[in-house]
Backbone bond lengths (Angstrom), bond angles and torsions (degrees), N, CA, C in turn:
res aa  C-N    CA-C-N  psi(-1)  N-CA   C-N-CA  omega(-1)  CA-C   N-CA-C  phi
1 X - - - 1.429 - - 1.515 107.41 -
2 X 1.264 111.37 120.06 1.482 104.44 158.24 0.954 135.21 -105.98
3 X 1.787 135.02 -151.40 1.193 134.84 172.26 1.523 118.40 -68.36
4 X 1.444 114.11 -39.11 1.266 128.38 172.67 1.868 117.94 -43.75
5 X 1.204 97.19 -40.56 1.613 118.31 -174.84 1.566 84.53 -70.48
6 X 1.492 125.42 -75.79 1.552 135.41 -161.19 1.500 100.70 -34.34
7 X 1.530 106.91 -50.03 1.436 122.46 -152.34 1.990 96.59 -91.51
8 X 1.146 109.54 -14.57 1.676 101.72 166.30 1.497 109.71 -95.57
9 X 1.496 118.87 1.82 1.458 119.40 160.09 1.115 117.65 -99.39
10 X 1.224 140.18 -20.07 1.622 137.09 139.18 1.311 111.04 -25.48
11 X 1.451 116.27 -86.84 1.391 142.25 -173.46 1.608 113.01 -32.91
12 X 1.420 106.10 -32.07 1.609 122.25 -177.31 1.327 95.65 -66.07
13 X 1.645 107.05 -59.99 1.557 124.17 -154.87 1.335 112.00 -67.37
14 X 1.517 95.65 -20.15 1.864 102.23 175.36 1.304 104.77 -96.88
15 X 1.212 143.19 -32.73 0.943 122.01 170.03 1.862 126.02 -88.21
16 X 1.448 125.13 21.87 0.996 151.30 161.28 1.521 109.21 -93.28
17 X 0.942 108.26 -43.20 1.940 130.86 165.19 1.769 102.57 -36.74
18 X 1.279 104.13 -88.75 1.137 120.56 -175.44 1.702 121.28 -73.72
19 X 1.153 94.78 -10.55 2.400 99.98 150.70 1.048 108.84 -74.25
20 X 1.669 123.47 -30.35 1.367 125.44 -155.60 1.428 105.40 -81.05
21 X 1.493 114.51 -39.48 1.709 139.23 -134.41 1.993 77.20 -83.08
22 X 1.771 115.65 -41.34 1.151 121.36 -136.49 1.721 85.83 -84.66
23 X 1.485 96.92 -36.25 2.163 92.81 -169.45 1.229 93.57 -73.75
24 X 1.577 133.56 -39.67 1.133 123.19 -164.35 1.700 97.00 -63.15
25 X 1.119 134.36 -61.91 1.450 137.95 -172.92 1.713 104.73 -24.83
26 X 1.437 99.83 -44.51 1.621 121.28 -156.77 1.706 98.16 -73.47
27 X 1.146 115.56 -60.25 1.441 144.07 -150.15 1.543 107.93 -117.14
28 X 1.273 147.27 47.22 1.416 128.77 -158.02 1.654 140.71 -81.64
29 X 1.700 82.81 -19.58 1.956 115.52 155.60 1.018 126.77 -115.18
30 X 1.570 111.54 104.04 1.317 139.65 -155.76 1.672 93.75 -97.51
31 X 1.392 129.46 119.47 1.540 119.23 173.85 1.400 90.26 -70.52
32 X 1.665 99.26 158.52 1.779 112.08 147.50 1.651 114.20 -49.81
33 X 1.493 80.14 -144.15 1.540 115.07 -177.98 1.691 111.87 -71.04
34 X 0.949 143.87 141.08 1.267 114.62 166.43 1.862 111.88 88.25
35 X 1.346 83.94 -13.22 2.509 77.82 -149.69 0.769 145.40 14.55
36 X 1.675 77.96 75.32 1.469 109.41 177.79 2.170 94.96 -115.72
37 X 1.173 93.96 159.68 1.357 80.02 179.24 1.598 109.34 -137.54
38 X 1.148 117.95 136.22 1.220 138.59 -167.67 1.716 136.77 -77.07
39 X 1.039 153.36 116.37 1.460 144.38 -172.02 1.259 118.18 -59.73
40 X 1.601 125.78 138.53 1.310 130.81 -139.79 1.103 119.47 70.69
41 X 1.510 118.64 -147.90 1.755 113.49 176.23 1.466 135.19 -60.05
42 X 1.228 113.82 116.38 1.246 119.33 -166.91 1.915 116.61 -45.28
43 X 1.046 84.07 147.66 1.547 82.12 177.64 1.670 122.81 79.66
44 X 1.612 103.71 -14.00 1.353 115.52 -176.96 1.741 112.02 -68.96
45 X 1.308 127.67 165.58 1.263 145.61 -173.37 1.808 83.80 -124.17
46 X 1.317 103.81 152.61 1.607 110.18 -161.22 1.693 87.58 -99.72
47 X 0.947 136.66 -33.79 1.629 121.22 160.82 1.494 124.60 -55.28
48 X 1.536 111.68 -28.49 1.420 132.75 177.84 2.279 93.93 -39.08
49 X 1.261 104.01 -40.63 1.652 97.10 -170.01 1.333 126.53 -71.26
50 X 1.567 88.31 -32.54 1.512 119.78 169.73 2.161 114.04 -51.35
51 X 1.356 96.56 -42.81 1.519 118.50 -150.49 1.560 80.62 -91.53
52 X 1.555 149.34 -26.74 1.432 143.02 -178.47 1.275 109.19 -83.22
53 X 1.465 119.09 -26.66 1.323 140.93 -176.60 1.722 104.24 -68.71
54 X 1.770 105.24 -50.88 1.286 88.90 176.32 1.698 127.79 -93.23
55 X 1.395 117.49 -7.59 1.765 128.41 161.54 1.495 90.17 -54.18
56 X 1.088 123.20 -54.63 1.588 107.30 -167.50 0.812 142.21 -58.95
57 X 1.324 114.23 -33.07 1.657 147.18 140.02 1.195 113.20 -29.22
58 X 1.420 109.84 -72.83 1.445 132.53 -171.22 1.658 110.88 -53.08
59 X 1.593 112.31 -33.44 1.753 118.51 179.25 1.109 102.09 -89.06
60 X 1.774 136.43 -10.64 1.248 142.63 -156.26 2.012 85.31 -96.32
61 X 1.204 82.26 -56.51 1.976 75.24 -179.70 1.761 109.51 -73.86
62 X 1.367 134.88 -37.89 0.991 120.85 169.25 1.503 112.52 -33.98
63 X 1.327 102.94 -63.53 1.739 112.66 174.49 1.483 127.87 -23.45
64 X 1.706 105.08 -33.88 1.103 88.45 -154.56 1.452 97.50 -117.79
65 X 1.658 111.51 0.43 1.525 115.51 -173.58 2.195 84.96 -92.11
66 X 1.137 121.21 -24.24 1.593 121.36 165.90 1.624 117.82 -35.68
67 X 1.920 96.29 -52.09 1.715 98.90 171.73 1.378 121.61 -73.51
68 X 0.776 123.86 -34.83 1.369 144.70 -176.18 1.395 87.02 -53.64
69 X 1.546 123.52 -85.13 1.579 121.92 -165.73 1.140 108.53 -58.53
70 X 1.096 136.94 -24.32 1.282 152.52 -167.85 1.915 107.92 -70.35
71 X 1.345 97.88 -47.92 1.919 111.21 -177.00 1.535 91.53 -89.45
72 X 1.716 131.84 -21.81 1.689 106.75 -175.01 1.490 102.58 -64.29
73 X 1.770 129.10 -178.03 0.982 147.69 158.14 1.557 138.03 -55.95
74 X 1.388 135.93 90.13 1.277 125.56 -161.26 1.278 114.81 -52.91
75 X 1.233 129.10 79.06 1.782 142.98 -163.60 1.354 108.52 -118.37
76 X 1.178 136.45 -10.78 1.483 135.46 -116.08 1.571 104.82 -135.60
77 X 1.196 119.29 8.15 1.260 136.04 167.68 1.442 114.82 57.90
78 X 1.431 121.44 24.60 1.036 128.27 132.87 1.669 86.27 135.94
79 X 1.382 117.40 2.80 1.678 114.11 -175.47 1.374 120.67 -76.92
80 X 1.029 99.26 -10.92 1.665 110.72 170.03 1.449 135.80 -116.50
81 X 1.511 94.02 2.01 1.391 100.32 149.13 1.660 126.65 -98.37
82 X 1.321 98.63 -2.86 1.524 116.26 -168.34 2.312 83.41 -102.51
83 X 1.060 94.65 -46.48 1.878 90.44 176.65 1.928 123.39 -39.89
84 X 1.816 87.15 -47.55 1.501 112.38 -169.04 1.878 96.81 -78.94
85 X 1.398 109.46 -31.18 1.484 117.09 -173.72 2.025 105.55 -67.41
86 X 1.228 112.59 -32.11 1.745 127.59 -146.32 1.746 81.16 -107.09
87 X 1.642 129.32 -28.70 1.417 115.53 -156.57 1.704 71.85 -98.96
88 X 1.329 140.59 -62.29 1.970 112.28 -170.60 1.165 120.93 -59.49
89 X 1.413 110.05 4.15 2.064 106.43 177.92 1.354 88.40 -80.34
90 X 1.599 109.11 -60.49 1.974 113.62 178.61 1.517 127.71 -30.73
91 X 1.886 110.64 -53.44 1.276 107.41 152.62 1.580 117.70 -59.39
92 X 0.980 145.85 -54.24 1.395 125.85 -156.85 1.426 101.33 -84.52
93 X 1.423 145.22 -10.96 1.309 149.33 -157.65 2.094 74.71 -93.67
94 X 1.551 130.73 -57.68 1.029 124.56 178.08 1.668 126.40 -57.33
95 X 1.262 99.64 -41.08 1.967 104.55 167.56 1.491 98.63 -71.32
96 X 1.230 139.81 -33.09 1.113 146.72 158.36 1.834 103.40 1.45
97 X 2.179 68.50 -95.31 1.282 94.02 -154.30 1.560 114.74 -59.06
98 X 1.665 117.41 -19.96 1.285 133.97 -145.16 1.757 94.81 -84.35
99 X 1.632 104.34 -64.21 1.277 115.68 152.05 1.957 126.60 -30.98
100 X 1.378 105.48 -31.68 1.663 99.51 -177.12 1.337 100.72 -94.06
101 X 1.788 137.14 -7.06 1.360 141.91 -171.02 1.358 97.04 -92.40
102 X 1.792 122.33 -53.10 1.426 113.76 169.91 1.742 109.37 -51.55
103 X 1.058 120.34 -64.64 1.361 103.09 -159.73 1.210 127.44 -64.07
104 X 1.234 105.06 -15.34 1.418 105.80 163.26 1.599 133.94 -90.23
105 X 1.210 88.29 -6.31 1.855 96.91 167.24 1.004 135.67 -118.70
106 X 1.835 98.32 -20.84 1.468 105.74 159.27 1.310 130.14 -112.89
107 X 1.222 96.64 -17.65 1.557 120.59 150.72 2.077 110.14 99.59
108 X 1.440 96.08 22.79 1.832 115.61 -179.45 1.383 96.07 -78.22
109 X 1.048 93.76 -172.76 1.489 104.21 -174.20 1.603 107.58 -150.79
110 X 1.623 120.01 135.69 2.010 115.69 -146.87 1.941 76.46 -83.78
111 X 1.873 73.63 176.89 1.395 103.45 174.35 1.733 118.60 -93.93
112 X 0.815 144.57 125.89 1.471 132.83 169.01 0.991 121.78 -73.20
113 X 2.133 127.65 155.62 1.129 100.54 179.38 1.486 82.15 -135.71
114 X 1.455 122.64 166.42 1.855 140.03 176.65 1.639 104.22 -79.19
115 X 1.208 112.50 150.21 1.803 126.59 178.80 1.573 75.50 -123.71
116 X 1.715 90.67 124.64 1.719 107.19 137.83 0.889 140.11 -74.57
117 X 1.340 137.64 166.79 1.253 126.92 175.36 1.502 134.24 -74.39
118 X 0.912 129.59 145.44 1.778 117.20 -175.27 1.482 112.57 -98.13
119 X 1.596 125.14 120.42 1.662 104.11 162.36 1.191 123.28 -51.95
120 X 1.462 95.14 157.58 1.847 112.01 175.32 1.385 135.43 -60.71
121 X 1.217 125.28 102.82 1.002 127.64 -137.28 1.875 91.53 -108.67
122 X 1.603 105.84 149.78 1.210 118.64 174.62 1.925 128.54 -167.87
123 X 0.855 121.98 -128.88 1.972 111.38 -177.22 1.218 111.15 -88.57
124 X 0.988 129.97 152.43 1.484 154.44 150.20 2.093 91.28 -21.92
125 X 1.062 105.81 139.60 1.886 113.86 -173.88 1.436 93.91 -128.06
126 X 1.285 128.67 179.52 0.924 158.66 161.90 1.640 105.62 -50.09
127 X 1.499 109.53 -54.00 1.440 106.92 -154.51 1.429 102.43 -99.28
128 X 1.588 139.62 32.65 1.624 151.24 157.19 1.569 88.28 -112.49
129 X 1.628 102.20 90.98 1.416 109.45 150.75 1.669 114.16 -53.25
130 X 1.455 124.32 168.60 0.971 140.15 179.69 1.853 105.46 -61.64
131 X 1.075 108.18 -75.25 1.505 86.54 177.07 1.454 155.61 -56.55
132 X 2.102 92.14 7.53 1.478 84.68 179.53 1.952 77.49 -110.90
133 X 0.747 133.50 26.96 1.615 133.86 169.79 1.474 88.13 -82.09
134 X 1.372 126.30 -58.45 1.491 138.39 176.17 1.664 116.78 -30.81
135 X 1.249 97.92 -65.37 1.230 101.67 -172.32 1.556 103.28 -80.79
136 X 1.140 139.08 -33.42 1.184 140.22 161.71 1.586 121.42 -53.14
137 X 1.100 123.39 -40.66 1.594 127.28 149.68 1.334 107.00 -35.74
138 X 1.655 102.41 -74.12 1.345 105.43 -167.97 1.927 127.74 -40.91
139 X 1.502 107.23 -44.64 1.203 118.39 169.05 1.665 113.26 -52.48
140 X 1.506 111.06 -33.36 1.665 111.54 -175.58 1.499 92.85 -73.24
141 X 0.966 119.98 -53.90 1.472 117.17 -170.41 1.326 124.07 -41.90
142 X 1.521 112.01 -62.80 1.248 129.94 165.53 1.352 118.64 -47.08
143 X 1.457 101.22 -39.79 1.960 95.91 156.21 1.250 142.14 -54.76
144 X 1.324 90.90 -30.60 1.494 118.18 175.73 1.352 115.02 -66.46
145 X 1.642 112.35 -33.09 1.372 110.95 171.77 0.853 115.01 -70.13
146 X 1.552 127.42 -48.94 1.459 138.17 -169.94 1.583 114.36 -44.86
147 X 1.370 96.89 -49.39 1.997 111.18 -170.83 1.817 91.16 -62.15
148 X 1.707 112.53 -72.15 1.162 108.01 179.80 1.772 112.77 -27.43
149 X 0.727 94.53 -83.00 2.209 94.37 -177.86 1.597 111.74 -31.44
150 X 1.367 121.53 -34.56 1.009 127.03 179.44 1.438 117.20 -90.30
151 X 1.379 113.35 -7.77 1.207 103.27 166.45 1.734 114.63 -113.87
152 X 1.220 102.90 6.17 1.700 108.07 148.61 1.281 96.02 -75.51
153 X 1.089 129.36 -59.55 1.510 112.75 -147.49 1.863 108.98 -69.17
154 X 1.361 129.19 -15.39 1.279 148.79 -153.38 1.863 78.92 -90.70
155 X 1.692 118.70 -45.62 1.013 119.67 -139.22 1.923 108.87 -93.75
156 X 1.467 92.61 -6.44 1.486 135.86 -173.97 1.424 106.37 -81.27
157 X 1.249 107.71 -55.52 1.200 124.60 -179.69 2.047 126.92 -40.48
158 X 1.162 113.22 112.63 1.814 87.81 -171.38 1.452 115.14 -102.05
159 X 1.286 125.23 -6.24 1.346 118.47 158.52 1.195 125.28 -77.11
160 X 1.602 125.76 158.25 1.458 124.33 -129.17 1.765 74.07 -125.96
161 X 1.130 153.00 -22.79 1.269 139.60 142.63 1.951 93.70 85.58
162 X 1.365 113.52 24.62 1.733 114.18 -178.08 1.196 99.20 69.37
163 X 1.140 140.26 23.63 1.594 124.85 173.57 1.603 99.72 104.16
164 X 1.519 119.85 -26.77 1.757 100.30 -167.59 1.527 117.45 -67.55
165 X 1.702 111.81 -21.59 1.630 115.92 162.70 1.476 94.40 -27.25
166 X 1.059 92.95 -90.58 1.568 102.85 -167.73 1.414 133.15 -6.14
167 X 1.540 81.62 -78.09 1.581 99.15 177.87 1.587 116.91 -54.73
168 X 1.187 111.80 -42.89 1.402 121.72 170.02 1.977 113.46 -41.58
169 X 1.032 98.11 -50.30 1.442 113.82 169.15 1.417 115.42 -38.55
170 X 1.850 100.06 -61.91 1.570 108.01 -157.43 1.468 99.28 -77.11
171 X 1.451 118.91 -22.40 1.477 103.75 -169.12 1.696 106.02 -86.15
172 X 1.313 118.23 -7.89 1.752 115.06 -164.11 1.920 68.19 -96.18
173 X 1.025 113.15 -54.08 1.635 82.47 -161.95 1.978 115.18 -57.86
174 X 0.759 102.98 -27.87 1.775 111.82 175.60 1.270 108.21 -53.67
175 X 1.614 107.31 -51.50 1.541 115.20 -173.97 2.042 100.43 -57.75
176 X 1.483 94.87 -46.34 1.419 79.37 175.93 1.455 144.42 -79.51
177 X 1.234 115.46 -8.33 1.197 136.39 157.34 1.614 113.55 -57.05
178 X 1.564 111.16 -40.60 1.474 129.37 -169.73 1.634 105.16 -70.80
179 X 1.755 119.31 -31.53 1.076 134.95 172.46 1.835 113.12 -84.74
180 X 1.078 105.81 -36.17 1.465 78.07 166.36 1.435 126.50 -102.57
181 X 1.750 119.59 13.39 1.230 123.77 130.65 1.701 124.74 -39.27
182 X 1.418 103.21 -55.19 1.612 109.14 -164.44 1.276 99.99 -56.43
183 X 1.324 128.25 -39.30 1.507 129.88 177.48 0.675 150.94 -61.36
184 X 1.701 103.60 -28.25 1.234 136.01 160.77 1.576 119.28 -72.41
185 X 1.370 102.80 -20.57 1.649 104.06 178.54 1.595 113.75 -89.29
186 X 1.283 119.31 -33.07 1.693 126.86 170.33 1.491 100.81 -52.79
């Protein structure tokens, strides 16, 4: 995954942005379920607050299993740069979706955020003694927990967020699959 991919999911999200900005203009009280309509944000389902509560969570641990892969060792034959690549589609597939629920109910418009670049990642060398392979495992691992929790919590979640639930899902689980590749390759 590269930047190009990141940066053709922006471009989506902005231009999903500004379809949205235009129905909302058109249409601005959207009933729920049922149409019936609900107190607070229009159109909301009263678990709907519950379900933002846990994406947030869920990008809050993405976040932090990001550093984690981010400080292990580029050893990993490219599975953990492809892990760290599949867990910011998950966050932004979640600002995504979170961002396409405000604008359409409250009618704001999200914030964007920039992907850095990742070094080049490749085998285990000569010069990663064994114990920082150790501690560098260890950080994948612990990532591994992080995504897992976060993808209960994604899975917890009961609003359908236009489909980005979803997607958010499929990419933290990829990322984790991608991590216990990397492990498998050391």
């Amino acid at each position: 995954m590269k930047l190009q991919t990141i940066t053709g999911i922006a471009a989506t999200a902005a231009l999903f942005i500004a379809l949205g900005t235009v129905a909302h203009a058109q249409n601005p009280a959207q009933p729920g379920k049922g149409g019936k309509m609900h107190a607070g944000r229009p159109g909301r389902n009263p678990g709907d607050k519950a379900s933002d509560r846990l994406l947030r969570e869920a990008s809050q641990r993405i976040e932090r299993a990001q550093r984690l892969m981010r400080n292990a060792l580029p050893i990993y034959d490219g599975h953990r740069a492809n892990a760290i690549d599949l867990s910011q589609i998950a966050q932004w597939e979640i600002k995504i979706g979170l961002a396409w629920d405000k604008l359409h109910e409250q009618g704001k418009a999200p914030q964007s955020a920039a992907k850095s670049g990742e070094p080049k990642e490749g085998k285990r060398g000569a010069n990663h003694d064994d114990e920082s392979v150790k501690r560098s495992n260890q950080k994948l691992m612990a990532a591994g927990k992080l995504l897992e929790d976060a993808l209960a919590l994604i899975g917890r979640a009961q609003h359908d967020y236009n489909g980005h639930r979803a997607k958010a899902g499929e990419a933290t689980q990829k990322a984790i699959q991608q991590l216990k590749e990397a492990l498998q390759s050391v």
